[in-house]
C-alpha positions in Angstrom: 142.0 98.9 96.2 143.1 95.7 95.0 145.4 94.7 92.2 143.5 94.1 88.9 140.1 94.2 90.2 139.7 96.8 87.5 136.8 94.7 86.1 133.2 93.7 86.4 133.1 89.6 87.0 130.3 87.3 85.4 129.4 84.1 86.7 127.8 81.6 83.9 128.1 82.1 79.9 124.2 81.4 78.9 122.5 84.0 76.8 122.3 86.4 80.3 125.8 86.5 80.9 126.9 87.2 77.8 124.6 89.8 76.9 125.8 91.4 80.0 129.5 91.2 78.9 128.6 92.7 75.5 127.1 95.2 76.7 129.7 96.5 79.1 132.5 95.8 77.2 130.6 97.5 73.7 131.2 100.6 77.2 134.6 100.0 77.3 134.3 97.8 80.3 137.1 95.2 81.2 134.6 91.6 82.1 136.0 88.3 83.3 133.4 85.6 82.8 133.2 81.9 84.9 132.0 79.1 83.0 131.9 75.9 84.5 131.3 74.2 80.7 134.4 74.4 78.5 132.3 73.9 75.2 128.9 75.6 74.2 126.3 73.5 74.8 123.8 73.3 72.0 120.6 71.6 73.7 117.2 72.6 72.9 116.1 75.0 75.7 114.4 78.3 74.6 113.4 79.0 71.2 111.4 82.2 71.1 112.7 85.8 70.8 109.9 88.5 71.3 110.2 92.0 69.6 112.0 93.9 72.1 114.6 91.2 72.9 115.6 91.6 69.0 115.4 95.3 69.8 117.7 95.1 72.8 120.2 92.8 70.5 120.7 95.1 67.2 122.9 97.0 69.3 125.3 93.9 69.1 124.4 93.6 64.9 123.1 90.3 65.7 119.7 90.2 65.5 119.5 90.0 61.8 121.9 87.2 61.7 119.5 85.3 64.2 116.6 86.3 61.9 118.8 84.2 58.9 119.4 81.0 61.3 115.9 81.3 62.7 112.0 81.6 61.9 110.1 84.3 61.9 106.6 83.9 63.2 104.1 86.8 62.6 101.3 85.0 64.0 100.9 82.9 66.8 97.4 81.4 68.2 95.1 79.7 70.8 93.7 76.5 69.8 91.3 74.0 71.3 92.4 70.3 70.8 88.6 69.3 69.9 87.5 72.7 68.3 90.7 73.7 66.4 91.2 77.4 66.2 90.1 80.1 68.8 92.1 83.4 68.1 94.9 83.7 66.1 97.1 86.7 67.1 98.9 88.9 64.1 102.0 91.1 65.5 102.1 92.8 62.3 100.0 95.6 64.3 103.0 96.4 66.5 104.8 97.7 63.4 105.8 101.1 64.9 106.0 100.2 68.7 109.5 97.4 67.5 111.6 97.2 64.5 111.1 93.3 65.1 107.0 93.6 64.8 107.1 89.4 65.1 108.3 86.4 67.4 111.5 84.5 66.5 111.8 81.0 66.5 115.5 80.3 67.1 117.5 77.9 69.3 119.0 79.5 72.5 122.5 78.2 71.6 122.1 80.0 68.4 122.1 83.2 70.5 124.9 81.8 72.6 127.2 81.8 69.5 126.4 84.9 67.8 127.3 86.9 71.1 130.6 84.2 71.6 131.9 85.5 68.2 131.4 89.0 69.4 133.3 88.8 72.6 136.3 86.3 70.5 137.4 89.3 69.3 136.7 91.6 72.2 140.2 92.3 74.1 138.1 93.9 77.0 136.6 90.4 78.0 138.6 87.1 79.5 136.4 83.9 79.6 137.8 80.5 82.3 136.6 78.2 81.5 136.0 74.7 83.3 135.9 76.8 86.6 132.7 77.4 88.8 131.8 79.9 91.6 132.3 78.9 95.0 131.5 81.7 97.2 131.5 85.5 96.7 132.7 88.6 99.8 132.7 91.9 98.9 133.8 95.2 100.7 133.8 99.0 99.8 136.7 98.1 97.5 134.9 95.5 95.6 134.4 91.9 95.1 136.1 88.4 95.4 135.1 85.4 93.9 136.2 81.7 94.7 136.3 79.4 91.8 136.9 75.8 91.7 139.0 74.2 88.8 136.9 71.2 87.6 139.7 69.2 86.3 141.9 68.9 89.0 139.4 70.3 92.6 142.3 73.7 93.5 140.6 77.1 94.2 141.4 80.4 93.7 140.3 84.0 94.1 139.6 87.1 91.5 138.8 89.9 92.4 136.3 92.8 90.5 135.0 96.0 91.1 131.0 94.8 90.5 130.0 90.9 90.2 126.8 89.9 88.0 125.5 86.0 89.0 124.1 84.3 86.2 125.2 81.3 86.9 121.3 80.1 86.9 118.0 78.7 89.1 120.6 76.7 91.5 122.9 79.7 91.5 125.9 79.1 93.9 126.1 83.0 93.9 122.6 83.4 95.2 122.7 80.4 97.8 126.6 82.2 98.7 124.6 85.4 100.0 121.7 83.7 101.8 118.9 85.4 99.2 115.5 83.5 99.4 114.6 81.9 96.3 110.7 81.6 97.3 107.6 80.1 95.5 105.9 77.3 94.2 106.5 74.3 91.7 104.4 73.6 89.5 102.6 70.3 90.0 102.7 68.4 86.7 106.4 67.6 85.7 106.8 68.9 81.7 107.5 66.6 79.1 109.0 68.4 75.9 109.9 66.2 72.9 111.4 67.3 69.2 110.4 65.5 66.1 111.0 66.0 62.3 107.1 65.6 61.8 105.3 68.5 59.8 102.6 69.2 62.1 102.3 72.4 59.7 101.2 70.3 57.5 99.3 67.6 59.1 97.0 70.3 61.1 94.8 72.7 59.0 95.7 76.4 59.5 98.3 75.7 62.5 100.4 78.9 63.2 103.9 78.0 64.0 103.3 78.4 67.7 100.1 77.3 68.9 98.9 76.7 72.7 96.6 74.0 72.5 93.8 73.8 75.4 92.2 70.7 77.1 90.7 70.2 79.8 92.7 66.6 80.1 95.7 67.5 78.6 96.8 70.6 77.4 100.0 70.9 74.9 102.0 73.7 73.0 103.4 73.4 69.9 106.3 75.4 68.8 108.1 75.3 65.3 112.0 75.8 65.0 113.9 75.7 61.8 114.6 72.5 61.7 112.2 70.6 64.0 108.3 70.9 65.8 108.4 71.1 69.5 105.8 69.6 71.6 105.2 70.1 75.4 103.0 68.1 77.3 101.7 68.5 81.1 102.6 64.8 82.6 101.8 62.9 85.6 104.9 63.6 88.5 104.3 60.4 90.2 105.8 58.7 87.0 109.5 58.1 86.7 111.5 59.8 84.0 111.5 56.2 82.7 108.1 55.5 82.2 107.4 59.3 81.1 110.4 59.0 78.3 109.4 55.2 77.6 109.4 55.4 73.4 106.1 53.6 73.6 104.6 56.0 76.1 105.7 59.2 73.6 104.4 57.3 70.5 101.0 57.0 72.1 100.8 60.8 73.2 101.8 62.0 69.7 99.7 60.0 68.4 97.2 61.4 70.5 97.6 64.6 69.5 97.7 64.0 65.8 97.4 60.7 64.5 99.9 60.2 61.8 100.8 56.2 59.5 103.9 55.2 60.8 106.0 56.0 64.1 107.3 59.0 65.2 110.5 60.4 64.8 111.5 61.7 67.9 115.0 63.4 67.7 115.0 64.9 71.5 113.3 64.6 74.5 113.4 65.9 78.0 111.2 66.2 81.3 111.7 68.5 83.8 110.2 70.0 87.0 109.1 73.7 86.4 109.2 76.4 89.3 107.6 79.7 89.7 110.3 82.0 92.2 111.6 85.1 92.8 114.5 85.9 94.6 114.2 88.0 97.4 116.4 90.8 96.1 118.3 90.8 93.1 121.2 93.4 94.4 123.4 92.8 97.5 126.1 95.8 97.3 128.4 95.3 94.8 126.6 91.8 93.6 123.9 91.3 91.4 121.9 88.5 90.2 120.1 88.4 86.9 118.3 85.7 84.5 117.2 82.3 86.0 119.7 83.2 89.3 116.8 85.7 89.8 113.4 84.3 88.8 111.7 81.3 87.5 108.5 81.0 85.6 106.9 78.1 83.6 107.8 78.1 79.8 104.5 78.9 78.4 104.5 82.7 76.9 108.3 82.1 76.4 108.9 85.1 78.5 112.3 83.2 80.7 115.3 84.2 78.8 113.9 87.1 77.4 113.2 88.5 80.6 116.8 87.4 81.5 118.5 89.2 78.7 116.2 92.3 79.6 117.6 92.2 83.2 121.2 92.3 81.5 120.3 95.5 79.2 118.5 97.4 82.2 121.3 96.6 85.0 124.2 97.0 82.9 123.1 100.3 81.4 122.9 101.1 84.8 126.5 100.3 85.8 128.6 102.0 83.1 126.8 104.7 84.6 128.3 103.9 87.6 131.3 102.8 86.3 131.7 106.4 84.7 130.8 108.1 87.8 127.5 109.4 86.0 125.4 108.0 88.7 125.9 106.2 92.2 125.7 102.8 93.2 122.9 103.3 94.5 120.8 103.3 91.3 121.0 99.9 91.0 118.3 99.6 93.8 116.3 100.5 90.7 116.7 98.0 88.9 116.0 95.6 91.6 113.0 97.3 92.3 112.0 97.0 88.3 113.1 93.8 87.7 111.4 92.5 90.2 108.2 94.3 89.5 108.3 92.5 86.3 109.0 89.1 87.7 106.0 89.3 90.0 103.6 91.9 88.3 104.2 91.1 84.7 106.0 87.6 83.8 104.7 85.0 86.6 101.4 86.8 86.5 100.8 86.1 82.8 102.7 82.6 82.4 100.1 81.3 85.6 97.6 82.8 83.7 98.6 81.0 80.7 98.5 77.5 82.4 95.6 78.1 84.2 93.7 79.1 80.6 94.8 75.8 78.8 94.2 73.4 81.7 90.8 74.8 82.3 88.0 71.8 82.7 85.4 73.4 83.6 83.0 73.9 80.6 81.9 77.4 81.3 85.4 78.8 82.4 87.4 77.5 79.3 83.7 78.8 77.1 84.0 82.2 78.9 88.2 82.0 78.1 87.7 81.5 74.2 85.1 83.9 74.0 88.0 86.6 76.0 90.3 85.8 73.3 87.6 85.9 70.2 86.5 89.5 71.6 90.4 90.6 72.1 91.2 89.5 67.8 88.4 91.1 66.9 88.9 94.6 68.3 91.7 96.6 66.9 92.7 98.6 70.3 92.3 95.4 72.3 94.3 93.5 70.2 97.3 95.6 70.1 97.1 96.0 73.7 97.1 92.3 74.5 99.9 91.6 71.8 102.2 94.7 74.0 101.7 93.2 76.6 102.5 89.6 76.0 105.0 90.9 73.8 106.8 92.4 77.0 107.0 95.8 75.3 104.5 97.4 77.2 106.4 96.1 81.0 109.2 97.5 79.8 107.9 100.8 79.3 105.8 100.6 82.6 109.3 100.0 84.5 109.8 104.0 83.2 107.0 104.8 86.0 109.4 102.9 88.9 111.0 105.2 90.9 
């Protein structure tokens, strides 16, 4: 075997990666992580924490501190830009099936920290920083990673027993092993801006996350501690120029809810949004997990929870290995229940979810409100839909893959 390749390496310090070294150093597991970023970004990416992501993180004790820096969101709702309300959903009746029976509304880098100051004063875990993966071989020994310095171009290897890419949708670990990253883009480019505005109070009985439907332009409105989040389908043929023009923002807020006075718009980003799933998510001793794995579109807020679920069900899996408790070749499971989830479960519902809010034909988006009026109003088909969208209930169907 090699010289200190006692250790399980991690490419990329988001949420994913981190999660993963807590978790297997919480095991006793020595974990080197890459990071090509020497500070922690804090830009407004994901926001929302379902139940059994809060679960999965009170083994850390850091889910209550999230809940302090956060907002907690019992309900949630589909609304019609025209008709206002359609269903408003309470997840007050999973009380029993989570200890976190509501969605969390807390910045991603929020996470980021909290799981940072765990591994500060973790001795089992070594973060380099300002390096990035080049390319990965392995052997029955175990793994060896080429990084590149950012400051100054030299490379070097480091070697591990077990390597975890989450280094991300353009991850070099993936492209490094040839693994198809197949599927679609979606066609509209999303425009997501952050404003100081109380749409709370602006819009009569608005829940803190709201998907809004139209059949000319749909929109989501999330609420964070601090700021309302808006998201708006645009056209891709405009440049990021013209979509981010301050005039051109103005006028679609305004759109949406006509307020005296001009906006003030604190953040804003467009982006291209892609629906894939990597071909395999294990190759031997490598594994990828989080975005390196699969991309879906935002709405449902199901992409880095179903990244930090990857984490908790591979990782659990390897101290097993690690111990000698199982062999290597139980990770084929959780590539084969990841991936069920990625397909079956998350890009399933979030294409479902776009599909619902861009509807324009009048009897489809009649026939979807009515579906969603029916589903509040029964108790058994409101709990079910709320376990699933939850993600609870794929997690508990990934018990049934073999």
């Amino acid at each position: 075997m090699r010289a200190n390749n006692n250790r399980v390496l991690i490419v990329g310090a988001g949420p994913v990666g981190l999660v993963s070294a807590c978790c297997l150093s919480q095991a006793g597991i020595p974990v080197t992580i890459i990071e090509i970023s020497p500070d922690l970004p804090k830009d407004l990416r994901a926001s929302t924490f379902h139940p059994p992501t809060l679960d999965m993180l009170d083994r850390f004790q850091i889910s209550e501190k999230l809940v302090e820096r956060g907002l907690v969101c019992p309900k949630w709702q589909f609304r019609d830009r025209q008709e206002g309300v359609i269903a408003t959903f309470d997840l007050a009746v999973l009380k029993g099936e989570t200890n976190h029976p509501y969605r969390l509304q807390c910045e991603q880098w929020k996470l980021s920290e909290e799981l940072r100051s765990v591994i500060e004063s973790d001795s089992q875990v070594e973060i380099i920083y300002g390096a990035k993966a080049v390319a990965v071989s392995q052997d029955d020994a175990g793994v060896t990673l080429t990084i590149e310095q950012v400051d100054d171009g030299s490379h070097r290897d480091l070697s591990g027993q077990y390597l975890i890419a989450c280094d991300g949708a353009r991850s070099a670990i993936r492209k490094s092993l040839g693994i198809a990253f197949d599927g679609l883009t979606i066609p509209e480019i999303f425009l997501s801006m952050s404003t100081s505005f109380r749409f709370d109070e602006a819009i009569e009985d608005l829940a803190p996350i709201a998907y809004l439907t139209d059949p000319s332009e749909w929109a989501v409105l999330l609420r964070t501690p601090s700021l309302w989040r808006v998201l708006l389908p645009t056209d891709p043929n405009q440049t990021e120029e013209q979509i981010k023009a301050p005039a051109e923002m103005e006028r679609r807020l305004q759109a949406l809810c006509p307020k005296d006075g001009s906006y003030d718009i604190v953040h804003a980003t467009a982006y291209r949004v892609h629906q894939r799933v990597a071909a395999t998510y294990v190759a031997g001793r490598v594994f990828l997990a989080g975005d390196a794995a699969h991309l879906n579109n935002p709405l449902g807020g199901m992409g880095m929870n179903g990244g930090i679920h990857d984490a908790v069900n591979l990782c659990d899996k390897l101290i097993d290995v690690w111990n000698g408790k199982a062999p290597l070749e139980i990770t084929e499971r959780y590539n084969r229940q990841r991936r069920k989830v990625a397909i079956e479960t998350v890009q399933e519902q979030s294409l479902r979810n776009r599909k619902m809010m861009a509807e324009n034909d009048p009897a489809a988006r009649a026939a979807y409100h009515d579906e969603l009026r029916r589903i509040v109003d029964d108790a058994a088909k409101h709990k079910n839909y709320l376990m699933r969208s939850s993600m609870i209930q794929s997690l508990r169907d990934l018990e049934d893959v073999a």
